[in-house]
TORTI-144040 format. One record per residue (C-alpha): residue in three letters; x, y, z. Coordinates in steps of 0.25 Angstrom, whole numbers, padded with zeros to 4 digits, always signed. Each point is the difference from the previous one (the first is absolute). Layout:
! TORTI-144040
ALAXYZ ...
This chain:
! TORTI-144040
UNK+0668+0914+0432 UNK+0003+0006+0014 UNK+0003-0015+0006 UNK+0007-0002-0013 UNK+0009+0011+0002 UNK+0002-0002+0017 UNK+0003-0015-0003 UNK+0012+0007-0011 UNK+0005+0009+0011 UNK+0000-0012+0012 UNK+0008-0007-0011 UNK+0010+0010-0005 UNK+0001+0003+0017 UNK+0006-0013+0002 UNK+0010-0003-0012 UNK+0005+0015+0007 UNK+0001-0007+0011 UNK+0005-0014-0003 UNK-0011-0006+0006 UNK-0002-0007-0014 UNK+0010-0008-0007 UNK-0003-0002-0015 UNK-0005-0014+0001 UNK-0008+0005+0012 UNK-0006+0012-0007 UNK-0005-0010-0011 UNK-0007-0011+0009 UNK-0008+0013+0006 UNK-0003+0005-0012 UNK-0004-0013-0006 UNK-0009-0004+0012 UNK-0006+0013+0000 UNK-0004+0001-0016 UNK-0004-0015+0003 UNK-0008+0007+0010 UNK-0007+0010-0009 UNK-0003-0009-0010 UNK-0008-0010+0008 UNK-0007+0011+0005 UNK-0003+0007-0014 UNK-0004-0014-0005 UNK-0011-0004+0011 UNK-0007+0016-0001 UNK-0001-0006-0016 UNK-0006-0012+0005 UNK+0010-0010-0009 UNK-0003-0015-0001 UNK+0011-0010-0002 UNK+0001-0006-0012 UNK-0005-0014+0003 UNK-0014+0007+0004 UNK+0000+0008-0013 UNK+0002-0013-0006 UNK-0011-0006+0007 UNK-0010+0012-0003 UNK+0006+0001-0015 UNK-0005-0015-0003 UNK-0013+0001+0009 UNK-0003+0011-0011 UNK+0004-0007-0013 UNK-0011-0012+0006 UNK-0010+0008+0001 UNK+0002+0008-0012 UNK-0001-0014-0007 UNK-0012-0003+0006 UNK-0006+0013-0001 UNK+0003-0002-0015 UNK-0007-0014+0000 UNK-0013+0006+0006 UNK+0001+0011-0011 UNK-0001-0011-0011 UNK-0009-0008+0008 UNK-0010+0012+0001 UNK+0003+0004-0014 UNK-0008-0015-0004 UNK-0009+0002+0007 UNK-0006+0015-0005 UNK+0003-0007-0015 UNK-0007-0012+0005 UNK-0012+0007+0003 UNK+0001+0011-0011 UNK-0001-0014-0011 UNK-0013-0003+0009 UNK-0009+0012-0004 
């Protein structure tokens, strides 16, 4: 909150001034959020979303073949259960 509140007043001190014109003021801010948000997102450890993707069908597959060794073990245990 303190860098927060320093970054406000460094701000404030050059519109005072006239350091900053309007369409300045913007890019600085802009580049500065866009700054903070990079930041923020690789401490959350984001992925893009091509991996996602990726991951998102790599999981489907082996839900699907998870399922199909499910049934096939399934046969089986009946399969031997008809046995005795």
């Amino acid at each position: 909150m303190e860098k927060y509140n320093k970054l406000l007043r460094n701000i404030t001190e050059l519109i005072e001034k006239g350091l900053f014109s309007s369409k300045e003021l913007r890019k600085e801010l802009e580049g500065s959020l866009k700054l903070k948000m990079e930041i923020i997102a690789n401490q959350l450890n984001l992925v893009s979303r091509e991996e996602f993707e990726v991951q998102k069908k790599l999981i489907e597959k082996l839900q699907k073949d998870f399922a199909k060794f499910k049934v096939k073990k399934n046969k089986k245990k009946i399969t031997k259960a008809k046995k005795f």
